[in-house]
VOGU-3710 file (C-alpha; in Angstrom, 3 decimals, decimal comma):
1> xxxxxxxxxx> 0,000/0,000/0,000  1,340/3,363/-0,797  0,791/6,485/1,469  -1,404/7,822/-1,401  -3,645/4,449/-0,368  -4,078/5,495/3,260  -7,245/6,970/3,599  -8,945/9,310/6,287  -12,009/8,121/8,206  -15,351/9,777/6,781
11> xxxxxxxxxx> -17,682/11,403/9,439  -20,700/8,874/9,452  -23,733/11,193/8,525  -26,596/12,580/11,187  -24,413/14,802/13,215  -25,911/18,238/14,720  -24,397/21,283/15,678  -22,404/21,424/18,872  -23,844/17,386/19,927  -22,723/15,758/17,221
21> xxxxxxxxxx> -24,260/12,236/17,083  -24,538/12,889/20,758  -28,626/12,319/20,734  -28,648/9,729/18,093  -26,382/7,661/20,856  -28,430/8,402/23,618  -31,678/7,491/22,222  -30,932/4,581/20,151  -27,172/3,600/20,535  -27,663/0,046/19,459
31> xxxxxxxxxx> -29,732/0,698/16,352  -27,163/3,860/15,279  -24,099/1,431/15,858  -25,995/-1,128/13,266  -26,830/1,504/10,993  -22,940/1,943/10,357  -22,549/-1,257/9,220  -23,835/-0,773/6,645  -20,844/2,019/5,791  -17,378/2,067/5,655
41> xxxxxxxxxx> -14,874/-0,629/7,884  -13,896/2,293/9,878  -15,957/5,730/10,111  -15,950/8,717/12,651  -18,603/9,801/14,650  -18,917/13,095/16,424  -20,207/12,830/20,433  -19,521/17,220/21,370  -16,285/18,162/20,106  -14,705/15,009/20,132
51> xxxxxxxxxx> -14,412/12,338/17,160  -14,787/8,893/17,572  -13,136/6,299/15,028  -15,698/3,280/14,532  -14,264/0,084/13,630  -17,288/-1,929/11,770  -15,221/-4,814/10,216  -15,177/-8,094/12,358  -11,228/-8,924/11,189  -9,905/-5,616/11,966
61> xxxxxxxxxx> -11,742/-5,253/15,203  -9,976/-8,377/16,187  -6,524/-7,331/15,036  -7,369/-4,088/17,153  -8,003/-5,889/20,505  -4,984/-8,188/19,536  -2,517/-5,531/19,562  -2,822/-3,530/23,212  0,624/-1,929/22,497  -1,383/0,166/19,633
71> xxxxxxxxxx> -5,162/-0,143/21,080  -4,793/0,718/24,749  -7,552/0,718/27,244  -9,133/4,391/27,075  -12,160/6,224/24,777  -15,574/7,775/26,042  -16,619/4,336/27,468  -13,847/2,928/29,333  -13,228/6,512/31,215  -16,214/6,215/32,533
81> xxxxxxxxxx> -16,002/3,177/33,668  -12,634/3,905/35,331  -14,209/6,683/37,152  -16,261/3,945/39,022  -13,986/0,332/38,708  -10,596/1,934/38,923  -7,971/-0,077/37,913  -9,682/-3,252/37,910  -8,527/-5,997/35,537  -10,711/-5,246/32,777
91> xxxxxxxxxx> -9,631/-1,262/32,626  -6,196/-2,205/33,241  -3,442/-1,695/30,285  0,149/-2,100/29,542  2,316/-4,170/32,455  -0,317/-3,689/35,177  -2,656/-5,733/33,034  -0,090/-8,372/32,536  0,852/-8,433/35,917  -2,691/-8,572/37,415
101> xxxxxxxxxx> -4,112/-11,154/35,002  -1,213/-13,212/36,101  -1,649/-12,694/39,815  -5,494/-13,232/39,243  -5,552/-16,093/36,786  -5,220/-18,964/39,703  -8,566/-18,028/40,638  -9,945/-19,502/37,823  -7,702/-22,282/37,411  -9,790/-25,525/36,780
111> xxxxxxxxxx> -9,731/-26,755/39,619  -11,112/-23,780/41,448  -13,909/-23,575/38,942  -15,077/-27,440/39,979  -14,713/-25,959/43,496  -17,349/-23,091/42,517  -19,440/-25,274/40,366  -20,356/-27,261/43,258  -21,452/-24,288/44,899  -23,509/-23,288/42,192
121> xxxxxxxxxx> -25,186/-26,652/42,159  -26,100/-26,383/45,718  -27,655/-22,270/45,143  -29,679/-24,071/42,613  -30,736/-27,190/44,660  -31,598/-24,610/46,847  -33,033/-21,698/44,960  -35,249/-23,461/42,258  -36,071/-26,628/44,920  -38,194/-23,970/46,894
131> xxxxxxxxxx> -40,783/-22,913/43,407  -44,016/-23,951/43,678  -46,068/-25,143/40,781  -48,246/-22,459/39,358  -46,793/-19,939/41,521  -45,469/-16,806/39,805  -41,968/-16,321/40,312  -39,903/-12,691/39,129  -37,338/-14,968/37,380  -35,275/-11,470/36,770
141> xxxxxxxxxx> -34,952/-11,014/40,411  -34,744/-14,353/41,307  -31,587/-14,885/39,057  -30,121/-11,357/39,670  -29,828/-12,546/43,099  -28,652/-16,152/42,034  -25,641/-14,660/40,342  -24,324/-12,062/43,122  -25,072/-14,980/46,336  -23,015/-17,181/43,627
151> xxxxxxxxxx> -19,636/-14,325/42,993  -19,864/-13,152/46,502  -19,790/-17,423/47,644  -16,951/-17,673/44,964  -15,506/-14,742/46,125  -15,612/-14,583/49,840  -15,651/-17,879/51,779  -18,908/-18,576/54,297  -16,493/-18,797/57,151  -15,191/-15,505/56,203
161> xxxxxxxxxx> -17,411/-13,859/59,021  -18,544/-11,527/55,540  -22,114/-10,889/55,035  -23,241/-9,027/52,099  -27,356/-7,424/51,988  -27,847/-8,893/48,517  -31,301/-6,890/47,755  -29,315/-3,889/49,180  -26,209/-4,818/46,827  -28,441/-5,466/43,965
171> xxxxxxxxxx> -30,298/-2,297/43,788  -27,172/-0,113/44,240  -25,271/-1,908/41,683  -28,854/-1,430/39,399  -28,577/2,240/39,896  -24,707/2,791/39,528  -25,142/0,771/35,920  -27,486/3,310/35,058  -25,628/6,378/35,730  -23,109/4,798/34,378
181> xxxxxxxxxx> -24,760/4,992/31,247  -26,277/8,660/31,882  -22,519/9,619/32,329  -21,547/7,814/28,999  -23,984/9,154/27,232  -23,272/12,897/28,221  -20,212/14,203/25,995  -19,832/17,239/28,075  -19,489/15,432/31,395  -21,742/18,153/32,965
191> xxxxxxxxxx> -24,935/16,419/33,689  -23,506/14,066/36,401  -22,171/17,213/37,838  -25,383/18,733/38,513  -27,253/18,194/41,937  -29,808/15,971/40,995  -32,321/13,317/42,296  -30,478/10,776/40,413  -26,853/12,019/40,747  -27,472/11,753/44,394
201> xxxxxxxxxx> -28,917/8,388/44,272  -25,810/7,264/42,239  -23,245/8,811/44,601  -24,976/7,062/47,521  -25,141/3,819/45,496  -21,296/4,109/44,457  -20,646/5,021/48,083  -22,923/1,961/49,720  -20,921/-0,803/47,263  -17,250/0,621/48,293
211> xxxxxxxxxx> -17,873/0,720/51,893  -19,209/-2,950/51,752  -15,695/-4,150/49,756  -13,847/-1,956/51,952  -15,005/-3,443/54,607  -14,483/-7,020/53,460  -10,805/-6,185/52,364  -10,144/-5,258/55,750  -11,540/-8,201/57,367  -9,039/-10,014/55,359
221> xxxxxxxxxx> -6,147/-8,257/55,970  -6,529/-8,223/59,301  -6,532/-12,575/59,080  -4,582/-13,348/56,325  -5,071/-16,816/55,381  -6,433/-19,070/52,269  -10,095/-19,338/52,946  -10,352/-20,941/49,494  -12,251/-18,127/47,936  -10,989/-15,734/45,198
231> xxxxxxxxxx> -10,453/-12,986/47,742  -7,963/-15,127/49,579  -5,703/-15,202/45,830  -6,137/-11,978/45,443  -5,086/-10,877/48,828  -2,213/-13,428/49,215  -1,029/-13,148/45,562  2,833/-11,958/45,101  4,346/-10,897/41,952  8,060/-11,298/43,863
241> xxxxxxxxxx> 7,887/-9,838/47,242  4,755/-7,541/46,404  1,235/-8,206/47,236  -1,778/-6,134/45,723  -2,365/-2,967/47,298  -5,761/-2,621/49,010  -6,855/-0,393/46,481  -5,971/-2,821/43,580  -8,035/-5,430/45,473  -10,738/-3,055/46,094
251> xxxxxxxxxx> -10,713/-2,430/42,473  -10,394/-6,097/41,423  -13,622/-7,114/43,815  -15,494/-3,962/42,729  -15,222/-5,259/38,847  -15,961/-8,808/39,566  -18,964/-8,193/41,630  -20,926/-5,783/39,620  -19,946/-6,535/36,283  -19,988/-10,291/36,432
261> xxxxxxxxxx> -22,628/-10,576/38,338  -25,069/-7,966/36,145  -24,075/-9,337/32,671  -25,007/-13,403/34,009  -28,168/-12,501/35,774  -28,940/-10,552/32,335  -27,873/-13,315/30,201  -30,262/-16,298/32,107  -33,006/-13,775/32,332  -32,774/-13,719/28,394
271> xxxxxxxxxx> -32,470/-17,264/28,167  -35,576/-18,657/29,969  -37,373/-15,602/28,155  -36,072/-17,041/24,533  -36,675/-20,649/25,738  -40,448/-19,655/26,812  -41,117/-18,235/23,597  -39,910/-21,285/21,303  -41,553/-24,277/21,990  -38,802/-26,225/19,860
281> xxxxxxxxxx> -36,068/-24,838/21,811  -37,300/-25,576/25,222  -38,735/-29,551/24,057  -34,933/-30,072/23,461  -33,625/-28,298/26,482  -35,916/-30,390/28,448  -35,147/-33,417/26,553  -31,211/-32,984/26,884  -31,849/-32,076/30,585  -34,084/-35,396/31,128
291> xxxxxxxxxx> -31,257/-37,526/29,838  -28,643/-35,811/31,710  -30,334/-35,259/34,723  -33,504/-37,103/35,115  -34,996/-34,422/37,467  -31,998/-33,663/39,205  -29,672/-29,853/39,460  -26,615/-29,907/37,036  -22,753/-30,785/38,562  -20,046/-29,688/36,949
301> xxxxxxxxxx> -19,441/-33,130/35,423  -22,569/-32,977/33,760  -21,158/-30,217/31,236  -19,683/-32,032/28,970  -22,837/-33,768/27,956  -24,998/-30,299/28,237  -24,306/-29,405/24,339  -27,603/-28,046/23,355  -27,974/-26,311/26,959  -24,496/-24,451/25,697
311> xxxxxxxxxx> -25,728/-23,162/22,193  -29,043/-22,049/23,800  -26,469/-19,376/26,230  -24,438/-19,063/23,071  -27,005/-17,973/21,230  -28,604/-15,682/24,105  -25,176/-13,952/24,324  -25,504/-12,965/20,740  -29,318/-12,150/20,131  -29,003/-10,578/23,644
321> xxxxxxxxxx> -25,526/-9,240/23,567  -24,641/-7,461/27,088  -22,194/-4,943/26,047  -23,268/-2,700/22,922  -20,332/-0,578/22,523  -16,538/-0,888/24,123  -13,744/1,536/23,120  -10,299/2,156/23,382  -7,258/4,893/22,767  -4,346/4,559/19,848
331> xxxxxxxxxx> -1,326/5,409/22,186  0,259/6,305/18,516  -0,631/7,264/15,102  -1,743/4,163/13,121  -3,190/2,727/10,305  -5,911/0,034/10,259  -7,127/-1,570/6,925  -6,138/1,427/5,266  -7,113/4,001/6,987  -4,771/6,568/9,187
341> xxxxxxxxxx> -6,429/6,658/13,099  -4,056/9,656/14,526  -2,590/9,346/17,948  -4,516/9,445/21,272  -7,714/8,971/19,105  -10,901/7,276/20,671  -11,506/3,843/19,073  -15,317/2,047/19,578  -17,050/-1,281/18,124  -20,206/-2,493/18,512
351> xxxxxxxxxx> -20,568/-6,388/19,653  -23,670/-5,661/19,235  -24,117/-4,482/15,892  -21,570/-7,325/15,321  -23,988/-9,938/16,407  -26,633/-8,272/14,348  -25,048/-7,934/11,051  -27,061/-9,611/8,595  -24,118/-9,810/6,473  -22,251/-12,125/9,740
361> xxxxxxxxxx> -25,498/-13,801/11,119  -27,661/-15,423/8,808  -31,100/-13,979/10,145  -29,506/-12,147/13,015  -33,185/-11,234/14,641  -34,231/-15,185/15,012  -33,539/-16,677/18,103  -31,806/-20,474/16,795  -29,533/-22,488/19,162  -28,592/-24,030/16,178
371> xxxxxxxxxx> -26,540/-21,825/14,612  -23,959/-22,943/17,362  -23,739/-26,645/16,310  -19,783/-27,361/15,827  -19,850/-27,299/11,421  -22,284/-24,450/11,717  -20,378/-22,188/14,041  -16,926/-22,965/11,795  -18,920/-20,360/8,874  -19,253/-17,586/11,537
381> xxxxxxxxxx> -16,613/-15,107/10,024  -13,459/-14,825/12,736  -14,019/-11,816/15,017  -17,896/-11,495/14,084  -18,975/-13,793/17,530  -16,879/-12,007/20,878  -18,901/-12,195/23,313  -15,562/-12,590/26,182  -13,870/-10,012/24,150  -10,173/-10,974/22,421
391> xxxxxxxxxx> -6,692/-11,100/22,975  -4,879/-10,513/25,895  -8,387/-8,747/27,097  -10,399/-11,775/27,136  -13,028/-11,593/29,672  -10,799/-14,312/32,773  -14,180/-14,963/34,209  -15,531/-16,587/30,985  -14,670/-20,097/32,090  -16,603/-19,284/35,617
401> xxxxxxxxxx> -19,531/-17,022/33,449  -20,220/-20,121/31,059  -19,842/-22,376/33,635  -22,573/-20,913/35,952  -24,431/-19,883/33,152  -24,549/-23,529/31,628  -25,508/-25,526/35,192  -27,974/-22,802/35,991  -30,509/-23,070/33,179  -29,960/-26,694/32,454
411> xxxxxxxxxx> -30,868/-26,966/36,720  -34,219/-25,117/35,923  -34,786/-27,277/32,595  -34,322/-30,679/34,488  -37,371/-29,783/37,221  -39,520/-26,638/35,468  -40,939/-25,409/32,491  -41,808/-21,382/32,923  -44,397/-20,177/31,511  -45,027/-16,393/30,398
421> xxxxxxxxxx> -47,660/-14,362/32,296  -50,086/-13,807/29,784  -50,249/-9,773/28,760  -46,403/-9,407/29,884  -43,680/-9,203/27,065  -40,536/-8,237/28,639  -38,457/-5,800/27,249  -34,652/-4,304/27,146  -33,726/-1,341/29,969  -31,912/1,369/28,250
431> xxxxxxxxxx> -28,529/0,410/30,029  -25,143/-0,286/29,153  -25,866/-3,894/28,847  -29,216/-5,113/28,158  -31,199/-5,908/31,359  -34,734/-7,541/30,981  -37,426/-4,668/32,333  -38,762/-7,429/34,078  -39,609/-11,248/33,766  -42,826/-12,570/35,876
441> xxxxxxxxxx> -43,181/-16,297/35,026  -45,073/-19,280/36,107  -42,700/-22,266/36,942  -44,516/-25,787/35,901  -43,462/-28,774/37,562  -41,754/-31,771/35,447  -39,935/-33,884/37,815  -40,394/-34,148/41,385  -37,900/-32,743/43,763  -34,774/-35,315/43,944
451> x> -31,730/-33,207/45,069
//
């Protein structure tokens, strides 16, 4: 390619005076971020004064996240989330990201992921043993609080003396993911400045979920010991003679909690929704879980023969993708399939529109497990299907995610069918990910209760 080949980024059209495509963003950001597929590989977008470099093209978003040196960890989104996680793992760049995924990746070695599988087997002994038959259940609350009891179990041992008020939890971490969102979508970075109901709600949120990990951090430092829970890796981990500060934990626990927590809950929500509404999905599910378990909640062993239980979360993670727009900062001026991106520029992609791209998904709005099979997933063009991210970014609670994911709904399929209240549909939130307004159901009995 010759430098007369390199080629400047077009601004996508729709911008306003002064906000750019500021609105268009804030009203619609997952239909806008589809819309550009439809235009060039990369294109600019205008949010204020401030131009943002879209990467549309599957291959070259994945050579992007592949090379940190040039793609760093920065952009609209991710400085807002820094403002709330810190340095956590997944803001992290350069050699503190290196160092901290290697500190952190014993965690979720296999071993300890058999160790928390077994605890998520028992939550959903527990959890889904207590139903009753044609009693309506809020499945959205009901697995909201399934996923934090199972992170904060994973992550802080019950002899711990640590006891976390999950409805308390839940709702603050609710309302900090929606200012989050509020603050993302605000290119001038004045509204969350302004002394508002909601600002104040947020700040008392933020303030409610620090003081409950401060707290637990220094419960743990003042016994330091391996309590066989992820906080005990964290706290006794040493790159050399250095342990994690307390902030860095704090950090670390913060991201774990709230964002692992909120995009699982999400993700099962979606799942029993989809399954509800396909009668062809759920006969299978229930069939596959019958085999498997004959009534009983999934162990970890059970996995490998849970294949059409995994396409049906593979396939909720795309239709019902939980992050619609990441972004990141060129530390340098670069090129990227031929066009010139100049230094310190903001970089966003869309899984979202990924997963939606006609052109990448055959029929991207039909809900089909079996688009996941092993020879049809091999036609899925590389980088269109990232739900964990890529690279050295990858999500390292994936393995955990899936795993909790997976026993979870095939536990429900193996003793319930749910049933949608009649006049409910449930729909998105307007969030950063893509939480169900609400899910009433009506849990069926199929087996009786066996353990």
């Amino acid at each position: 390619m010759t430098v007369t080949d390199v080629l400047t980024p077009a601004i996508a059209p729709g911008a306003v005076p002064v906000l750019g495509h500021a609105l268009l963003m804030k009203r619609a950001p997952r239909e806008f971020l589809l819309s550009l597929q439809d235009t060039d590989p990369v294109i600019g977008i205008r949010l204020g004064r401030q131009t943002v470099y879209v990467i549309n093209d599957p291959g070259l978003i994945r050579s992007a996240l592949r090379d940190p040196d040039t793609f760093g960890k920065g952009g609209p989104i991710t400085e807002r989330f820094r403002a709330m996680f810190g340095n956590g793992l997944g803001i992290s760049d350069g050699e503190l990201h290196r160092r901290q995924r290697a500190l952190m990746q014993p965690a979720f070695s296999h071993s300890r992921i058999v160790g928390y599988a077994a605890q998520i087997t028992e939550q959903a002994r527990t959890r889904f043993g207590g139903w009753q038959d044609g009693v309506e259940v809020a499945v959205h609350q009901e697995l909201a609080d399934l996923a934090l009891i199972n992170l904060t179990r994973a992550m802080f041992a019950a002899d711990g003396g640590v006891e976390v008020d999950a409805d308390r939890f839940r709702e603050a971490t609710a309302t900090v993911l929606n200012g989050l969102y509020r603050r993302v979508m605000d290119p001038t970075g004045v509204l969350a400045r302004l002394p508002t109901p909601a600002n104040r709600r947020y700040r008392a949120a933020e303030a409610h979920l620090r003081g409950v990990i401060d707290g637990v951090v220094a419960a743990y430092r003042a016994a330091p010991e391996d309590r066989g829970d992820l906080l005990s890796i964290l706290m006794l981990a040493r790159d050399g003679q250095a342990t994690m500060s307390d902030r860095q934990v704090h950090d670390e626990v913060m991201t774990i909690l709230i964002a692992g927590a909120e995009s699982i809950a999400n993700t099962l929500a979606w799942a029993c929704h989809e399954v509800a509404a396909h009668p062809e999905v759920e006969a299978r599910l229930c069939a596959e879980a019958d085999r498997v378990l004959a009534g009983r909640a999934a162990e970890y062993i059970d996995l490998a023969s849970l294949g059409y239980t995994k396409q049906v979360i593979s396939e909720t993670l795309r239709l019902r993708t939980q992050g619609w727009a990441l972004s990141r900062t060129t530390t340098r001026e670069t090129t990227i399939g031929g066009y010139r991106i100049p230094a310190n520029a903001a970089i966003m992609y869309s899984p979202h529109a990924l997963n939606h791209n006609p052109a990448l998904h055959r029929d991207p709005g039909v809900f089909n497990p079996d688009r996941w099979e092993v020879g049809a997933a091999r036609a899925v063009p590389r980088g269109a299907y990232i739900p964990f991210g890529t690279g050295n970014h990858t999500c390292i609670g994936e393995p955990f995610a899936l795993t909790e994911m997976t026993l979870t709904l095939a536990s429900i399929a193996s003793r319930w069918r749910l049933e949608p209240v009649p006049g409910h549909t449930p729909r998105p939130k307007v969030a950063l990910t893509m939480p169900v307004d609400a899910l009433p159901m009506i849990p069926r009995r199929r087996f009786p209760a066996t353990g």
